[in-house]
C-alpha positions as CSV (number, residue, x, y, z in Angstrom):
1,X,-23.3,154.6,92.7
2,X,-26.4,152.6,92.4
3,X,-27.4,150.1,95.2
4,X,-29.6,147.3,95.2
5,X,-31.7,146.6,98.7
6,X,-31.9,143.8,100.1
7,X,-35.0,142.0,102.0
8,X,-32.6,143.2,105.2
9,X,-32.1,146.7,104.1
10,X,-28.5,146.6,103.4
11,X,-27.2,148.0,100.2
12,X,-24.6,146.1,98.1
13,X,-22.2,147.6,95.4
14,X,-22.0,147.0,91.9
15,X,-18.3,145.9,92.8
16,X,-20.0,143.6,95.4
17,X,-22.9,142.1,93.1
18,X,-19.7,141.0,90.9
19,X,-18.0,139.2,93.1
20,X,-21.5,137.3,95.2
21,X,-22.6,136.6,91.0
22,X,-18.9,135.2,90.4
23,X,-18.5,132.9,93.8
24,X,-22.2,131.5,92.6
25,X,-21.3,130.7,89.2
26,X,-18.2,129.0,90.1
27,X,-20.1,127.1,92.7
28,X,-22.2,126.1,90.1
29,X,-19.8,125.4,87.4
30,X,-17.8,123.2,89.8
31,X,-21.2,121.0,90.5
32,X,-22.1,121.1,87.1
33,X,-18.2,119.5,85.8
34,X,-18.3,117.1,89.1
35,X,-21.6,115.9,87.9
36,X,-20.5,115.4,84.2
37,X,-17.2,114.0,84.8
38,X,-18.9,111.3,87.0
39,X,-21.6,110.2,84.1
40,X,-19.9,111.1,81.2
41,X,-17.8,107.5,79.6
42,X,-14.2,107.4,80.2
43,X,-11.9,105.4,78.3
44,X,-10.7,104.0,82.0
45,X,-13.0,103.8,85.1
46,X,-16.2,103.6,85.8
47,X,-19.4,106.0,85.0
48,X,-22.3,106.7,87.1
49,X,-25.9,107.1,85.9
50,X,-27.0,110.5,84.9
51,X,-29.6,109.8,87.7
52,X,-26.9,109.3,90.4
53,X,-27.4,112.1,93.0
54,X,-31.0,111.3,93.6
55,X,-30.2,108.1,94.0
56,X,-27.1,109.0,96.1
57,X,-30.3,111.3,98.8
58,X,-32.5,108.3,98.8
59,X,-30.1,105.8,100.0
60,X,-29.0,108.6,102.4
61,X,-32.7,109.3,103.9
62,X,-33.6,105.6,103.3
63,X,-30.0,104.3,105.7
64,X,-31.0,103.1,108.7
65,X,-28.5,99.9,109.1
66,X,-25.4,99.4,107.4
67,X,-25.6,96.7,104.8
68,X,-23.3,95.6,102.4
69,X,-24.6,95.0,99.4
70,X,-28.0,94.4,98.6
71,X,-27.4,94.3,95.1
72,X,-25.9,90.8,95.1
73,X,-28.2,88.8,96.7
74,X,-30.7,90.0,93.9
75,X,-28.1,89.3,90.9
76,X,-28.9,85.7,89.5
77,X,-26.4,84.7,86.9
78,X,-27.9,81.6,85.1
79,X,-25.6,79.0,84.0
80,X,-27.5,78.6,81.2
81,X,-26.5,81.6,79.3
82,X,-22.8,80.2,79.6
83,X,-21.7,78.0,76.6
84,X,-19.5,75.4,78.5
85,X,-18.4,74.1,75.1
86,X,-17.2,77.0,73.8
87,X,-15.6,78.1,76.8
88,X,-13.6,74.8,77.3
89,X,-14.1,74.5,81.1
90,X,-12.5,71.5,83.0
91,X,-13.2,69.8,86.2
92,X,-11.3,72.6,88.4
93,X,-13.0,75.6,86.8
94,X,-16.2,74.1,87.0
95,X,-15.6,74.2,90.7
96,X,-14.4,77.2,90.8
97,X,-17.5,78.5,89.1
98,X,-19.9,77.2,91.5
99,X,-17.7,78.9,94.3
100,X,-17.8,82.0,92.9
101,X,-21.2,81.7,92.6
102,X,-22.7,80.4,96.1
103,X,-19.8,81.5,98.3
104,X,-20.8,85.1,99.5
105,X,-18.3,85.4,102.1
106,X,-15.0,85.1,100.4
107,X,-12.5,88.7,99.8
108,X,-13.1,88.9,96.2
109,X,-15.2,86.6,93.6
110,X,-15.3,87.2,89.4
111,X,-18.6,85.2,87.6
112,X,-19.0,84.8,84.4
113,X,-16.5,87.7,83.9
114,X,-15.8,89.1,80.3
115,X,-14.4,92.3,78.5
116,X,-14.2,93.2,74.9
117,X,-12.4,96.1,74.1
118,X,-14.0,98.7,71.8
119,X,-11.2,98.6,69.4
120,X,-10.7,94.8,69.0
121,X,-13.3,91.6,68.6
122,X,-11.2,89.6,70.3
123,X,-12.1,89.1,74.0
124,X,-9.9,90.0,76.5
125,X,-11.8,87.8,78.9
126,X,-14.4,85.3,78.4
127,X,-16.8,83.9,81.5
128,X,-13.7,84.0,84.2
129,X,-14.7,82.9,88.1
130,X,-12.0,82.8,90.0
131,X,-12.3,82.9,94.0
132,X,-10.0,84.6,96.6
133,X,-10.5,83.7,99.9
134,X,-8.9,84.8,103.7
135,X,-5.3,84.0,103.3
136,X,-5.0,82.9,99.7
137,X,-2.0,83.9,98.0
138,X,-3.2,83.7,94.2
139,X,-0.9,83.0,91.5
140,X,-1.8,84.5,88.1
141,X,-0.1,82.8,85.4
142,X,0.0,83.0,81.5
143,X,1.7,83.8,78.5
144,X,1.7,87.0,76.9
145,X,-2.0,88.5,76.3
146,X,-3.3,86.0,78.2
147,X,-5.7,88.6,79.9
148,X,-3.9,89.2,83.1
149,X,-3.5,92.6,82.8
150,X,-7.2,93.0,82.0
151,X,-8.2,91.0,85.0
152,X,-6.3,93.0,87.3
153,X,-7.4,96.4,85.8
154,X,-11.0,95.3,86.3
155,X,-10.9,94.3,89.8
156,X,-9.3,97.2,90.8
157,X,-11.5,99.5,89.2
158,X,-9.2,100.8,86.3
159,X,-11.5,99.0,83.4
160,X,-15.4,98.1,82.8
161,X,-15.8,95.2,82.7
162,X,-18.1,93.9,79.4
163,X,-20.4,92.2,81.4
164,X,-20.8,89.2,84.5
165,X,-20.2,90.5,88.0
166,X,-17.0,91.3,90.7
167,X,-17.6,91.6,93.8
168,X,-14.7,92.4,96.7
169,X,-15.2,92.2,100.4
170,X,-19.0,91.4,99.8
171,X,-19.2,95.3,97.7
172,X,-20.0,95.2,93.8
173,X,-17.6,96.7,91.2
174,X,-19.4,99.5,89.4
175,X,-22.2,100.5,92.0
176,X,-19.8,101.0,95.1
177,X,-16.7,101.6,94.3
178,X,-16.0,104.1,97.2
179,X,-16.3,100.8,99.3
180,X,-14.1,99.1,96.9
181,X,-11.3,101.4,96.8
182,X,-10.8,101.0,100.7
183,X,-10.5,97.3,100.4
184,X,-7.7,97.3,97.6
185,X,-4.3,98.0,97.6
186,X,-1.7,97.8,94.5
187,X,1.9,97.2,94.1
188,X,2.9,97.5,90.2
189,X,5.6,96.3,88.2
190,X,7.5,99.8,88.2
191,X,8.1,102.3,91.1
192,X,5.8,105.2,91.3
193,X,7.6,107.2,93.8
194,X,8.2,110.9,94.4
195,X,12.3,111.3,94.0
196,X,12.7,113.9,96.1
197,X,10.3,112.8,99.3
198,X,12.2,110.6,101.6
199,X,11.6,107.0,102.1
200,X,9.8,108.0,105.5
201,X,8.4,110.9,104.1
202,X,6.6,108.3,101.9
203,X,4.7,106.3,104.2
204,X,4.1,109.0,106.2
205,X,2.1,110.8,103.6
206,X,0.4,107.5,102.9
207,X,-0.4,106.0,106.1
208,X,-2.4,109.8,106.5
209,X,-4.0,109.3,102.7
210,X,-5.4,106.0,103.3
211,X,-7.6,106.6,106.2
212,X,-10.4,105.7,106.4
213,X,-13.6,104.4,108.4
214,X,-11.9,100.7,108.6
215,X,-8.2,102.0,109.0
216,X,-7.8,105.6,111.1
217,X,-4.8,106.3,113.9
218,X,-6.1,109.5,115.7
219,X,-3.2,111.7,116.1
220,X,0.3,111.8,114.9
221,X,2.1,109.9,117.3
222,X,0.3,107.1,116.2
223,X,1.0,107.3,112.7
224,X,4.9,107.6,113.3
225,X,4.5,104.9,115.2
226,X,3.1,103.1,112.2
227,X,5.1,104.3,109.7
228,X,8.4,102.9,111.9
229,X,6.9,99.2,112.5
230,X,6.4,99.2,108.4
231,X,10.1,100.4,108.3
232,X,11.0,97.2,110.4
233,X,9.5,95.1,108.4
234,X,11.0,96.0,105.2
235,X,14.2,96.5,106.9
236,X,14.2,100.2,105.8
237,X,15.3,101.4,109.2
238,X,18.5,103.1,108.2
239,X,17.4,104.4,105.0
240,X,14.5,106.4,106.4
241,X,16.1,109.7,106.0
242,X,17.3,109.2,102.2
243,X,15.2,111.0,99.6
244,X,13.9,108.1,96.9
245,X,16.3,109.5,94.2
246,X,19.3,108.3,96.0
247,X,18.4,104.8,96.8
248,X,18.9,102.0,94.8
249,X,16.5,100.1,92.9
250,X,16.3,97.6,95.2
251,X,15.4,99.5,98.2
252,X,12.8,101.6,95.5
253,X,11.6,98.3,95.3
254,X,10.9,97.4,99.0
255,X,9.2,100.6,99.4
256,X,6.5,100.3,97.0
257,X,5.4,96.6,98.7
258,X,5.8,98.2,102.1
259,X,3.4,101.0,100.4
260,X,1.2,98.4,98.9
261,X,0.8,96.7,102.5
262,X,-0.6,100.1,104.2
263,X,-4.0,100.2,106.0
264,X,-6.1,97.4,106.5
265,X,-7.1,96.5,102.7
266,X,-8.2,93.2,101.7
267,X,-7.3,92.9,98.9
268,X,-3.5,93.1,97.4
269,X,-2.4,93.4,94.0
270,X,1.2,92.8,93.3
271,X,3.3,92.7,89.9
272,X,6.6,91.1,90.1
273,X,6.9,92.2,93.3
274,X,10.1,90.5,93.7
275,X,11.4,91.7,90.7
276,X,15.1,93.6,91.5
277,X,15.0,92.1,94.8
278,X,18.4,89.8,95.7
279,X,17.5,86.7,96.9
280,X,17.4,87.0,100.7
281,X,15.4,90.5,100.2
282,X,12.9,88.2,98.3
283,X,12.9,85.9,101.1
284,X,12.2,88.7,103.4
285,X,9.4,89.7,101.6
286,X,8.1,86.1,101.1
287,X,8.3,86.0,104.8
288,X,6.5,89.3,105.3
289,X,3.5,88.7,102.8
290,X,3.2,85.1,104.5
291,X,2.8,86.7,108.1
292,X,-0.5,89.2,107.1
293,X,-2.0,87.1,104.7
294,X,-4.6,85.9,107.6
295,X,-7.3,87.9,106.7
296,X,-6.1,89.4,103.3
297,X,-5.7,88.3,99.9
298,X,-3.2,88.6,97.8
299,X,-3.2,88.5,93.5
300,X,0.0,88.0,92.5
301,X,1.6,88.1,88.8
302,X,5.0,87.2,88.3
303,X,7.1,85.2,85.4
304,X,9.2,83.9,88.4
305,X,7.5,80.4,88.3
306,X,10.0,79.6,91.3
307,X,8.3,82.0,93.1
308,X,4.6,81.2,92.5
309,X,5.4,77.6,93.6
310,X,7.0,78.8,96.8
311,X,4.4,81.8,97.6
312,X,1.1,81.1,96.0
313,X,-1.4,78.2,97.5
314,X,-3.4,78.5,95.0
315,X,-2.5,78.9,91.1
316,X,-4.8,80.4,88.4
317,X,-3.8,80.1,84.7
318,X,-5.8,82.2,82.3
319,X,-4.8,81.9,78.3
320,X,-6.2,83.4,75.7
321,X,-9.0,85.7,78.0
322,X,-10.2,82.4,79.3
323,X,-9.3,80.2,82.3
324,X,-7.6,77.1,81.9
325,X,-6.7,75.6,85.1
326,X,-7.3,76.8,88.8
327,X,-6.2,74.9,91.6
328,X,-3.2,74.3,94.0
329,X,0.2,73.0,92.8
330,X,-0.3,69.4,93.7
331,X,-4.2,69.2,92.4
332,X,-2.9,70.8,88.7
333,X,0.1,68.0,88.6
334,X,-2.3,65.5,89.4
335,X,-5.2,66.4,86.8
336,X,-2.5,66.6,84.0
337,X,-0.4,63.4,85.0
338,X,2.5,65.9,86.3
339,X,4.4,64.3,89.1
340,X,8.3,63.7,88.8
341,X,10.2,65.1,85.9
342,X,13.5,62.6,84.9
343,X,16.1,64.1,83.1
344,X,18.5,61.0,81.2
345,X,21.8,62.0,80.0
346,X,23.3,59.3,77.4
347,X,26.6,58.9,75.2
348,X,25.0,58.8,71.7
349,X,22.0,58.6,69.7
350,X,21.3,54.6,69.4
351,X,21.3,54.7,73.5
352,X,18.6,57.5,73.3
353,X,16.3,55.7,71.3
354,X,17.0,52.3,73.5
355,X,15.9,54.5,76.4
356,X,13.0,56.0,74.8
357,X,11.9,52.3,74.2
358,X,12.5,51.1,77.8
359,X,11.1,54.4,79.7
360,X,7.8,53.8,77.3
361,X,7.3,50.1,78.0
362,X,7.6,50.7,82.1
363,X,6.1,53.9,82.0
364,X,3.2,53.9,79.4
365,X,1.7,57.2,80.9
366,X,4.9,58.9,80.7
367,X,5.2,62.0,78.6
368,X,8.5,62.8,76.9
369,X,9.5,66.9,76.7
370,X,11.0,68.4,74.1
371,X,14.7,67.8,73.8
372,X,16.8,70.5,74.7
373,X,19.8,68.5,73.5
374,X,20.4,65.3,71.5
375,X,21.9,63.9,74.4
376,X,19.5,64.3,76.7
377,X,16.2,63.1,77.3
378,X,13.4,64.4,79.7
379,X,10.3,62.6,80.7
380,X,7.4,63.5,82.9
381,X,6.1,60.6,84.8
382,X,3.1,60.9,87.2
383,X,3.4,61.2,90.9
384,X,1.5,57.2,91.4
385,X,4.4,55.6,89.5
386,X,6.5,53.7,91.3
387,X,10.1,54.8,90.5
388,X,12.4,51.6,90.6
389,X,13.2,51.0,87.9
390,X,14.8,54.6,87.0
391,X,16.9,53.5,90.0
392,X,17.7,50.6,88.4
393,X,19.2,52.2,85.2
394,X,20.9,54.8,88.0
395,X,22.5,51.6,89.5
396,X,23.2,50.3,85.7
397,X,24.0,53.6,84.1
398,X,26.8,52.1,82.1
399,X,25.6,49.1,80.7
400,X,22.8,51.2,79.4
401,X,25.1,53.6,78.0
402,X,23.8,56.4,80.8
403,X,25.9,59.2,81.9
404,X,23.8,60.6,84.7
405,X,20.0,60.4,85.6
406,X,18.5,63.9,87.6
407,X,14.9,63.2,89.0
408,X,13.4,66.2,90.2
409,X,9.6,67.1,91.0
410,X,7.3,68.8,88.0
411,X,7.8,72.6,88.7
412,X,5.2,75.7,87.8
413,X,6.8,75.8,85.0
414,X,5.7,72.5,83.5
415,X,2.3,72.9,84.7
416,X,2.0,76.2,82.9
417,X,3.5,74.9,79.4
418,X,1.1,71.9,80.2
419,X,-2.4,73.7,80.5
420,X,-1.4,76.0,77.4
421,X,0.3,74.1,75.2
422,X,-2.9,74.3,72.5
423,X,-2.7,77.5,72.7
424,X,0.5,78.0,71.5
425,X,0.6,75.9,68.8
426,X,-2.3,77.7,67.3
C-alpha cells in the first residue's frame, strides 16, 4: 500500500489520510457555517459584520481593563432629527427623553427607538425612550398592537431594532449582546416547560445553565442549596418531586417566574405573570418580586390593570408604536385631571339630567364617562376638588331623586382609556 512520509519520517495510510482529510474539513466546514450563521440576516436576532472575527482578536490583544461600553459615550443622538410634532410628545415623555439620554447609569434606557417591519409601512415603534432604573417595576400598558410586544422583543434581543439605540446594564444592543444576554431574564405569557423533568429537576438544570462570570456557585452543594431557597419562595417545597406534566397550571405557572428570577440578571421581563395564579398565589408573587427588586428591574405586561396599580411604580403607556404617557400612578391622574371617579345611581331619566346639570355647575372640570346604564351616571373629578357637595346629595339622596352615590379613586384603568382615547376613535 502506498505511504506518504512525513517531515518526521512516519508513514500514514491511505485509510489514515481519509480520516486526518475528513476531521480537517469538518473542522472547517463547522467555522465556515458558525461564521455565516453569525453575519448572514435572520428574520429574528441580530447579525454581526462580515468583518467580526478580526474585530473580535483586536479587542482581545487591545483588553487591558474591563470597560463597559465605549460605544455609548461616542453615540450622540441629536434632538434635532426628532419631529416632536409628529411624534406628539407631552410633558412626561419629554422628560423621560432627556433621561434616557443623560442618565448613563440606570439598568436599561431606549432613545429615539423605532422599528419598521419589512412587510408593513406602518411603524411598530416610533422614537420610544423609556427609562428603567434600580428597583422600578415598569408597567407596560396599551391596547392591542400598541407595540408592546415589539418593545419587549427588542430589548431582549429577539428583533432589530430600525434604528435609535438600547442599552442595558450600561451594554449596547447589537454590538454586545453576550453581555446583554447575562443581564436579562424572561418570563412569558405561556409555560415553556419540559413535561417530563421534575419541578426540581427544572431549576436544577437552570441554575447550572445560567452561570456565568456575575452569577457562578462552585460545586453542587451549592446549587441544591439554591435551587431549594427558590423552592421556598414559590412555595414549591412539596411539589419538588412531581414531573411538570402532572402539576397544575397554576403551580406550571409559579415555576416559570421562579425560573425567570434565576441568577443575578438585571433585567426581568414578565407577561401576565399572574395570569392562572388564585389570588393569594398572586399576592405571593407580588410579595416575592417586591423583595428583589433592589437592584433589578422589572418590565411587566399585563391586562390586569389592578395589578399594574398595585405592583408597578412606574407606568408606561405606548399606543400606536408611540409613547403616550410615562409616569407614576398619581403624576398620570394629575396631568389628565384624574382624581376621584363618582358613580350616581338615580330613579329615572329627568333626575339624570338634573344631576348632570348640578355636578357640571360645582364641578366645571369634571368629566362625565360613558354610561354603562341609563340609570347611572359616572364622573371623573380631579383630585384638588373639594368633595362636599357630593356629600351633600349623599346626605339628600332622596330629595334629589338618588339611589346611592359610590366615590371611589381613578384606577389604571381610567388612566389607560384616558391617554388613548384618540386613538381609538380613529
Amino acid at each position: 500500500m502506498n505511504q506518504i512520509i512525513n517531515l518526521s519520517g512516519k508513514g500514514y495510510s491511505q485509510i489514515d489520510q481519509v480520516i486526518l482529510a475528513l476531521i480537517i474539513q469538518s473542522l472547517i466546514y463547522f467555522l465556515f457555517g458558525y461564521y455565516l450563521f453569525n453575519v448572514l440576516p435572520k428574520k429574528n436576532g441580530f447579525s454581526f459584520s462580515p468583518f467580526y472575527p478580526f474585530k473580535f482578536l483586536k479587542k482581545l490583544l487591545k483588553s487591558t481593563s474591563k470597560k463597559k461600553n465605549s460605544i455609548e459615550d461616542k453615540n450622540n443622538y441629536n434632538d434635532e432629527t426628532i419631529d416632536m410634532e409628529r411624534i406628539g410628545e407631552n410633558e412626561s415623555c419629554r422628560l423621560e427623553r432627556e433621561k434616557a439620554k443623560n442618565n448613563s447609569n440606570s439598568i436599561f434606557r431606549t432613545i429615539n427607538l423605532g422599528k419598521v417591519y419589512s412587510n408593513n409601512s406602518n411603524e411598530a415603534l416610533s422614537d420610544v425612550n423609556i427609562v428603567g432604573e434600580k428597583g422600578d417595576i415598569i408597567g407596560l400598558l396599551g391596547p392591542n398592537g400598541a407595540g408592546k410586544s415589539t418593545f419587549i422583543n427588542i430589548l431582549s434581543g429577539l428583533v432589530k431594532p430600525t434604528n435609535g439605540g438600547v442599552y442595558i446594564n450600561g451594554y449596547e444592543i447589537g454590538n454586545q449582546m453576550g453581555k446583554v444576554y447575562q443581564n436579562i431574564s424572561y418570563c412569558g405569557q405561556f409555560d415553556i416547560l419540559y413535561k417530563d423533568l421534575t419541578i426540581f429537576y427544572h431549576l436544577n438544570f437552570y441554575t447550572i445553565l445560567k452561570q456565568n462570570s456575575t452569577f457562578f456557585l462552585k460545586d453542587n452543594k451549592e446549587i441544591q442549596e439554591y435551587c431549594q431557597s427558590l423552592l421556598k419562595r414559590m412555595n414549591l417545597e412539596e411539589h419538588k418531586d412531581k414531573k411538570v406534566g402532572q402539576c397544575s397550571g397554576g403551580i406550571q405557572r409559579k415555576l416559570s417566574i421562579c425560573l425567570s428570577l434565576i441568577g443575578n440578571s438585571k433585567l426581568i421581563f414578565m407577561d401576565e405573570p399572574t395570569n392562572g395564579l388564585d389570588q393569594s398565589n398572586r399576592e405571593m408573587v407580588y410579595e416575592t418580586i417586591q423583595s428583589i427588586k433592589q437592584d433589578r428591574t422589572f418590565v411587566l405586561t399585563t391586562h390586569n390593570m389592578k395589578e399594574a396599580q398595585i405592583l408597578c411604580n412606574k407606568i408606561a403607556i405606548l399606543s400606536k408604536g408611540k409613547l403616550k404617557a410615562v409616569g407614576t400612578t398619581n403624576q398620570l391622574k394629575n396631568s389628565y385631571g384624574l382624581g376621584y371617579q363618582v358613580d350616581v345611581y338615580f330613579k329615572n331619566l329627568k333626575d339624570g339630567n338634573t344631576l348632570d346639570n348640578l355636578i357640571g355647575y360645582n364641578f366645571p372640570t369634571a368629566v362625565k364617562k360613558k354610561p354603562i346604564s341609563q340609570f347611572l351616571h359616572s364622573y371623573s373629578i380631579p383630585n384638588d376638588i373639594n368633595l362636599d357637595y357630593i356629600f351633600y346629595l349623599h346626605n339628600n339622596k332622596n330629595e334629589n331623586g338618588i339611589l346611592d352615590i359610590k366615590i371611589s379613586q381613578s384606577t389604571c384603568e381610567d388612566i389607560l382609556l384616558k391617554v388613548v382615547e384618540n386613538d381609538l376613535q380613529m
